[in-house]
Backbone as JSON, one array per atom type, in Angstrom:
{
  "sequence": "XXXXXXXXXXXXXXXXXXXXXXXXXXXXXXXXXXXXXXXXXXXXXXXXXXXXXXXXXXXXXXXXXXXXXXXXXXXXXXXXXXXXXXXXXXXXXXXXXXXXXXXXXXXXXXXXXXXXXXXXXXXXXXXXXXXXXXXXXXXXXXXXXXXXXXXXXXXX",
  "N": [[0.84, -1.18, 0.0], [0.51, 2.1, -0.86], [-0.15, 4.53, 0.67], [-1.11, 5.76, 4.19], [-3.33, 6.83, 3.99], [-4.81, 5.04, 1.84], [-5.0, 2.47, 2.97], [-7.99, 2.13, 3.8], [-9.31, 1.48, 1.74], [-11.48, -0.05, -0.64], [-10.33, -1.91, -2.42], [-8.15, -2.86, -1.14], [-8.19, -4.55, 0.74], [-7.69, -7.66, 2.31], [-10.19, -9.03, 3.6], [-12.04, -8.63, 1.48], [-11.15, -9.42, -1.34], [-11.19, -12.07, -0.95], [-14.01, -12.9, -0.23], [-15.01, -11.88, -2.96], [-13.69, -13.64, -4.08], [-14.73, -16.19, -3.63], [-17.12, -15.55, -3.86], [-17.11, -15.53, -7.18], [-15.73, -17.92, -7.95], [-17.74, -19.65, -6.71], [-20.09, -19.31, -8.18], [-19.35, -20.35, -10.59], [-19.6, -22.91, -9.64], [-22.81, -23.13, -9.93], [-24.1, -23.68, -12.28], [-22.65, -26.31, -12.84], [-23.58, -27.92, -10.64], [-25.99, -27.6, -10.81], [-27.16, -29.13, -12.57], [-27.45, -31.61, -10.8], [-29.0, -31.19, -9.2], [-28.3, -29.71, -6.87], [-26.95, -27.82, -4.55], [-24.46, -25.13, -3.75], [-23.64, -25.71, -0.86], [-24.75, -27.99, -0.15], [-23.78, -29.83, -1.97], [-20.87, -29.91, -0.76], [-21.52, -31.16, 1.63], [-21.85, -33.7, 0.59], [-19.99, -34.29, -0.46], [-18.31, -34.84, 1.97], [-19.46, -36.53, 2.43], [-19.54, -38.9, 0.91], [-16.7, -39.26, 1.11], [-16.39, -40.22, 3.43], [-18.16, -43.1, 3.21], [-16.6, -44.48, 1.46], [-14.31, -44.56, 3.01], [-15.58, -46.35, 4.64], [-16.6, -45.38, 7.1], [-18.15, -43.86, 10.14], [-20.04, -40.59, 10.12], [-20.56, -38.35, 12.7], [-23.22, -35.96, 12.88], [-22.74, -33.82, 14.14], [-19.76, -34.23, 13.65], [-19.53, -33.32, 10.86], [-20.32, -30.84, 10.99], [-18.34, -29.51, 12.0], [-16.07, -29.92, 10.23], [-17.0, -29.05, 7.92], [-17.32, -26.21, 8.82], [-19.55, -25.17, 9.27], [-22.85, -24.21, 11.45], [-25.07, -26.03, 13.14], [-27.91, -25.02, 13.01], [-27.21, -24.05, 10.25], [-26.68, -26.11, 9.04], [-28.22, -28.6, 9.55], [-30.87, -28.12, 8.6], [-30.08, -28.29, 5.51], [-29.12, -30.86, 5.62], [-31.95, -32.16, 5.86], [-33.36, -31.37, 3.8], [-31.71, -32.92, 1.98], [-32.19, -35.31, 2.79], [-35.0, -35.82, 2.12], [-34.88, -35.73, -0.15], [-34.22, -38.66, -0.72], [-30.82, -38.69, -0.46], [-29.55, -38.97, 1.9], [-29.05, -40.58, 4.89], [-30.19, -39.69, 8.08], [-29.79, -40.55, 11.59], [-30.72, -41.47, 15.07], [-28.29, -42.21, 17.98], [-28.56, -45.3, 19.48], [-27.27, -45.44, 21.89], [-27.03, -42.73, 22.94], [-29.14, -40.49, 22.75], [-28.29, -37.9, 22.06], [-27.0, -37.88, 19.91], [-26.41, -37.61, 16.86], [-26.17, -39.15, 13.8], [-25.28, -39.8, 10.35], [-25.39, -41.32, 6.83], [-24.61, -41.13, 3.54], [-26.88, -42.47, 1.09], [-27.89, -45.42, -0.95], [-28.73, -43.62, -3.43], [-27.55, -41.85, -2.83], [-25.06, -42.59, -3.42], [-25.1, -43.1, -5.97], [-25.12, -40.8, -7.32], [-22.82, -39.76, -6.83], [-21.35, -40.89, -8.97], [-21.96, -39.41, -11.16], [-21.01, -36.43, -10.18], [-18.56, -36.97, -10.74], [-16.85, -35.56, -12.94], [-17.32, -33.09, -11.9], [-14.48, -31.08, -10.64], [-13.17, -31.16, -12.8], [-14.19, -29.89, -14.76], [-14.94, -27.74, -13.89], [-12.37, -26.47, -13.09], [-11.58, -25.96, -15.41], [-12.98, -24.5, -16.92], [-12.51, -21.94, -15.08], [-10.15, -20.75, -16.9], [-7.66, -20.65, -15.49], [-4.68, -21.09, -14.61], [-4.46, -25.06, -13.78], [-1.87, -25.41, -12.15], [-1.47, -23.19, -10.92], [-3.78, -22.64, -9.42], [-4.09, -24.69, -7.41], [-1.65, -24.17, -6.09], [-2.83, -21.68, -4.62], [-4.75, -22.63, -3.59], [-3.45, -24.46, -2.03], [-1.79, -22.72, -0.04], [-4.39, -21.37, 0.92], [-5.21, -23.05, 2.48], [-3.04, -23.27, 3.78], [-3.08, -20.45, 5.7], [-5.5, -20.88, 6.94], [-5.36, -22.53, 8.81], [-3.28, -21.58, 10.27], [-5.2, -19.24, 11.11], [-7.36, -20.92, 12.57], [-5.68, -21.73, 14.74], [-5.01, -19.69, 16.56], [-7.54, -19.4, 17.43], [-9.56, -19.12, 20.02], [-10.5, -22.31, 21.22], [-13.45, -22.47, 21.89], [-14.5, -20.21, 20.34], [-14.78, -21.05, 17.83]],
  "CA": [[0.0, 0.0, 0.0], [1.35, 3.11, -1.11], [0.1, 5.7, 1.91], [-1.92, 5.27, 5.0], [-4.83, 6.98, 2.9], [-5.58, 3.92, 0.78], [-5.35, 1.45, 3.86], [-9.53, 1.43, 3.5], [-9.57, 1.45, 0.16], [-12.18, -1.38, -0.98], [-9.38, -3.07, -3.26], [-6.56, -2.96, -0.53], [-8.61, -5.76, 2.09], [-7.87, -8.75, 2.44], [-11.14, -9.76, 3.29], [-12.96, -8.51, 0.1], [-10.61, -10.41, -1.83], [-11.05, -13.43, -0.39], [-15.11, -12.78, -0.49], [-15.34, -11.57, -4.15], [-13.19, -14.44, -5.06], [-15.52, -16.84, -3.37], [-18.81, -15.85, -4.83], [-17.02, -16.05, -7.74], [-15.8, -19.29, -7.59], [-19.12, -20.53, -6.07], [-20.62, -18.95, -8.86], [-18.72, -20.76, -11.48], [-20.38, -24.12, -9.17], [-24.0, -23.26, -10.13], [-24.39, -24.72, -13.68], [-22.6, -27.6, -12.99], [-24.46, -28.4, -9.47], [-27.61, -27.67, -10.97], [-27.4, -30.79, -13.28], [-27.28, -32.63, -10.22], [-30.06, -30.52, -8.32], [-27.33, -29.79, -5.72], [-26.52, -26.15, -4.22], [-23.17, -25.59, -2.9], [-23.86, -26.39, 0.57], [-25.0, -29.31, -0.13], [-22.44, -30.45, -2.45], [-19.97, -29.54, -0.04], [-22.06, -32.19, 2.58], [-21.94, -34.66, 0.03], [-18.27, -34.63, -0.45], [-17.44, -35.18, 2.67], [-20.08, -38.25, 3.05], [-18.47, -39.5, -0.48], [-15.36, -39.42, 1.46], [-16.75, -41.78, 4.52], [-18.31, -43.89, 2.46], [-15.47, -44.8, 0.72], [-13.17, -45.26, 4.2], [-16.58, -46.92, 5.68], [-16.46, -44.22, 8.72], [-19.62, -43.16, 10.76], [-20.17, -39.17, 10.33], [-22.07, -37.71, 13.44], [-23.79, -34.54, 12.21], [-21.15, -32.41, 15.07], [-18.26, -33.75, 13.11], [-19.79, -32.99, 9.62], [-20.74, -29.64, 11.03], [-16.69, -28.77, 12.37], [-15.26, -29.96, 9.31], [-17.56, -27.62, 7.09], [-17.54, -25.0, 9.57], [-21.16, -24.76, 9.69], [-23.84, -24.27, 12.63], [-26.69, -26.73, 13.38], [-28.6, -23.67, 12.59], [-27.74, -24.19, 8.85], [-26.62, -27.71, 8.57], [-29.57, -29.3, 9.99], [-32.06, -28.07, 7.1], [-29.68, -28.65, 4.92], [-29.61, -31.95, 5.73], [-33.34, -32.24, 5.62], [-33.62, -31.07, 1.99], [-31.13, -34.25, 1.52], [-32.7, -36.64, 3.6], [-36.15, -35.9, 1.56], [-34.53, -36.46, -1.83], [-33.23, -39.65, -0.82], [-29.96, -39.38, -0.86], [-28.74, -39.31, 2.59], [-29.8, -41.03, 6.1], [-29.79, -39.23, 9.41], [-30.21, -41.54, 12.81], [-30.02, -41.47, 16.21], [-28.03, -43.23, 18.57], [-29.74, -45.95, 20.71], [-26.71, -45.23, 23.52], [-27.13, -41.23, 23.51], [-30.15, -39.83, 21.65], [-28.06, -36.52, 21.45], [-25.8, -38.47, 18.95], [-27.05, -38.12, 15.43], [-24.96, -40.13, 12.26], [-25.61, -39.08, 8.27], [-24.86, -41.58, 6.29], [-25.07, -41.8, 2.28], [-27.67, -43.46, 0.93], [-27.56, -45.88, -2.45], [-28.76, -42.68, -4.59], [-26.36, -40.49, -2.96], [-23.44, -42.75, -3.83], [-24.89, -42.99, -7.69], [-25.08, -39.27, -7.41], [-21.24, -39.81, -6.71], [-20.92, -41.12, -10.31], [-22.41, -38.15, -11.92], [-20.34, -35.84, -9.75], [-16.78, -37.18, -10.45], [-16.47, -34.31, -13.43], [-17.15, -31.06, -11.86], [-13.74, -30.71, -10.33], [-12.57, -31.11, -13.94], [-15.25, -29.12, -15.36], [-15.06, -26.24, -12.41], [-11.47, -25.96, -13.61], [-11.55, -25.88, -17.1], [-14.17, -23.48, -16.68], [-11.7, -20.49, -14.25], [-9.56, -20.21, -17.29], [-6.81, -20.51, -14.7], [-3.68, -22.93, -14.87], [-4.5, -26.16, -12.51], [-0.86, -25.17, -11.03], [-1.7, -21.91, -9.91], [-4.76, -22.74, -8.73], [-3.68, -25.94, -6.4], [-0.99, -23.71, -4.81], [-3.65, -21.42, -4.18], [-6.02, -23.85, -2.38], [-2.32, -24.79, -0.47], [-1.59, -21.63, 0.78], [-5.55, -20.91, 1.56], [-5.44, -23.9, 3.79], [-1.98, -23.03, 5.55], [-3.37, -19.35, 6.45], [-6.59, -21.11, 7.5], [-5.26, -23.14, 9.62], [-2.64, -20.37, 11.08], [-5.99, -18.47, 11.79], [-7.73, -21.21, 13.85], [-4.61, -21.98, 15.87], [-5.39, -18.62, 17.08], [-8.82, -18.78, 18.04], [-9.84, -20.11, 21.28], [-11.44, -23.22, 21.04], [-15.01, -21.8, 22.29], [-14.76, -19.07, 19.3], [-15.02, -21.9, 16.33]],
  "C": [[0.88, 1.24, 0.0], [1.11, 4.15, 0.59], [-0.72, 4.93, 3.11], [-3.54, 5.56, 4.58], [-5.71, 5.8, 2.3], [-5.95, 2.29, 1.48], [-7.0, 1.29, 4.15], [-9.6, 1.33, 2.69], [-10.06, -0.2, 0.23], [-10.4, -2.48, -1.33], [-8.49, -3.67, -2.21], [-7.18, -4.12, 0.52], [-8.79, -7.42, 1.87], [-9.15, -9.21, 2.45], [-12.22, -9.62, 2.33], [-12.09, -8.96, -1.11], [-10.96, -11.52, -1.78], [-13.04, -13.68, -0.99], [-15.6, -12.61, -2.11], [-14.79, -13.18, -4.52], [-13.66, -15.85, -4.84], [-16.38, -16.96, -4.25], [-18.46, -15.86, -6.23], [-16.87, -17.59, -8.23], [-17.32, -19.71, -7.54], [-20.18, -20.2, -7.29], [-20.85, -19.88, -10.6], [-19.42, -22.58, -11.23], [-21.35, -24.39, -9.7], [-24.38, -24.15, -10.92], [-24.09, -26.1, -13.3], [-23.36, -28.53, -11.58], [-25.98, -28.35, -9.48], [-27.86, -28.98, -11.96], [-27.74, -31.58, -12.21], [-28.35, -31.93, -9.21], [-29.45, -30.18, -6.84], [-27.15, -28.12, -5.51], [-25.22, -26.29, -3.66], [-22.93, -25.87, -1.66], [-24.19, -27.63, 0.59], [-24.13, -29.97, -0.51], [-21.3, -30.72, -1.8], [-20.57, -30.88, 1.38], [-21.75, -33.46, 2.02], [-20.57, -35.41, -0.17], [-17.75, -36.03, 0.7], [-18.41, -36.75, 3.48], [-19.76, -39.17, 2.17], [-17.3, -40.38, 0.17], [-15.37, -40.52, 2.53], [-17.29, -42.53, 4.18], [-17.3, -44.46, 2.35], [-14.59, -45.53, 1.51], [-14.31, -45.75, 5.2], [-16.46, -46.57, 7.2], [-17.93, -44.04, 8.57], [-19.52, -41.97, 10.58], [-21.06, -38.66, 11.18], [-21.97, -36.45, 12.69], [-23.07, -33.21, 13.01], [-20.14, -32.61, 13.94], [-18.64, -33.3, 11.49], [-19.7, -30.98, 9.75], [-19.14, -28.6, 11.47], [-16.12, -29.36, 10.85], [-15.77, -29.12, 7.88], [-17.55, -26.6, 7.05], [-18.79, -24.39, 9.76], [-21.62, -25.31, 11.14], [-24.57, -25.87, 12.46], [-27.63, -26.1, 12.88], [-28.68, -23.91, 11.08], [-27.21, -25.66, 8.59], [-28.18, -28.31, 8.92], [-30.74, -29.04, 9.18], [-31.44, -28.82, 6.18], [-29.82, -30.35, 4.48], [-30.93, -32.39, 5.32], [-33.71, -32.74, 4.46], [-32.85, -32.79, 1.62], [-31.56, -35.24, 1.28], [-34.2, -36.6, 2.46], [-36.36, -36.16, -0.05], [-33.75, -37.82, -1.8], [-31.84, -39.86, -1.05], [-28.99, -39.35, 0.77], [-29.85, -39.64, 4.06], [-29.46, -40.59, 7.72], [-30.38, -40.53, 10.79], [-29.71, -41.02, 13.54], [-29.42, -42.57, 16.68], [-28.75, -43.76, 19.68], [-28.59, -45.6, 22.23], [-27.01, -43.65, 23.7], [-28.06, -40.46, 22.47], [-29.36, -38.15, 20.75], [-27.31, -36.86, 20.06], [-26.53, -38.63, 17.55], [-25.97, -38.43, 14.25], [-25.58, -40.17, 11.52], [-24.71, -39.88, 7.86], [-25.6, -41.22, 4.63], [-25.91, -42.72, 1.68], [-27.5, -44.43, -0.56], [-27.35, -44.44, -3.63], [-28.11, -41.97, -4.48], [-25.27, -40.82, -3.57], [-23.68, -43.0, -5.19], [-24.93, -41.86, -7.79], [-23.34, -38.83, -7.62], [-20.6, -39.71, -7.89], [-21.09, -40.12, -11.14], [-21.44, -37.43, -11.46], [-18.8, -35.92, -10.06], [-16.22, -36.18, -12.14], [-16.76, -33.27, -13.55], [-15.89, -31.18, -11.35], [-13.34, -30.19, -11.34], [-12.64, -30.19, -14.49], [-14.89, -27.72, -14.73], [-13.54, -25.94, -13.14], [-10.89, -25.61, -14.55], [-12.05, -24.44, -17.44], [-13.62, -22.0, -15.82], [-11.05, -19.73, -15.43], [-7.89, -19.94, -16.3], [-5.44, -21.4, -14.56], [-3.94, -23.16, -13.75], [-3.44, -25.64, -11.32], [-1.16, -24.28, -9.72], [-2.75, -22.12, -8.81], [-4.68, -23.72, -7.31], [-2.15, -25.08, -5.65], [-1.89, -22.64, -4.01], [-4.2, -21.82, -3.2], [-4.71, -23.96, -1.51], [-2.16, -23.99, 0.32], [-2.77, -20.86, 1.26], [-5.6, -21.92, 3.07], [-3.89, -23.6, 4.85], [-2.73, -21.72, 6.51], [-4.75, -19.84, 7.11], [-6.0, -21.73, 8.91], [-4.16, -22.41, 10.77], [-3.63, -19.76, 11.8], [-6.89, -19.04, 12.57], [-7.37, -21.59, 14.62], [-4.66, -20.9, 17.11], [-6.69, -18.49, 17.33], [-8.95, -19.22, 18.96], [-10.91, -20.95, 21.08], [-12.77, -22.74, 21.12], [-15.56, -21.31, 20.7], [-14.83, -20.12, 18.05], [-16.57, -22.38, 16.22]]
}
């Protein structure tokens, strides 16, 4: 930054960077998540039940909700919407009712099959070289993870 003047300046903030270059991104999601009647929240649920599937892991709906970074507040519809298109199964547990586990259901994991070229697609589609982009994502996840080393547990 050239003076102390331009230190508000829209352009000069980090976090409207980061935000613009989101809803872009996320933007760039739509088309290809609407083939699949999927929003990006959801998609983003689906992943990561793809992913336990796969390593036949239980997902309670807490750890789905810390590894997304979402509430209860908006996971828990979310879910819903899922659960009512068949493609994923919420339960309780018979030892602790508070304990609820989301798994994948058959249609979610043929939903899987459809899904395995947006990454491709999504990147084809930035106009961006793969390289750049995958150090990108590396160095989004080191500063992420720099910035919740610093939060106090409570604050996540």
């Amino acid at each position: 930054m050239d003076s102390t003047d331009d230190i508000l300046d829209l352009d000069n903030q980090l976090c409207f960077a980061l935000y613009a270059a989101n809803r872009a991104v996320t933007s760039l999601y739509r088309p290809l998540l609407t083939e699949l009647g999927l929003t990006y929240p959801q998609y983003l649920v689906m992943l990561v039940l793809w992913e336990a599937a796969t390593a036949s892991e239980v997902v309670r709906v807490s750890g789905l909700g810390s590894r997304l970074r979402l509430d209860s507040g908006t996971l828990t519809p979310l879910l819903k919407r899922l659960e009512e298109r068949g493609l994923v199964r919420r339960q309780r547990s018979v030892e602790d009712e508070r304990v609820v586990t989301v798994a994948v259901t058959a249609a979610g994991l043929a939903m899987r099959e459809q899904a395995k070229s947006i990454p491709s697609r999504l990147l084809c589609s930035t106009g961006v070289d793969s390289e750049r982009l995958m150090a990108l994502r590396d160095e989004l996840r080191s500063v992420l993870a720099r910035l919740e080393s610093r939060q106090a547990p409570s604050a996540r």
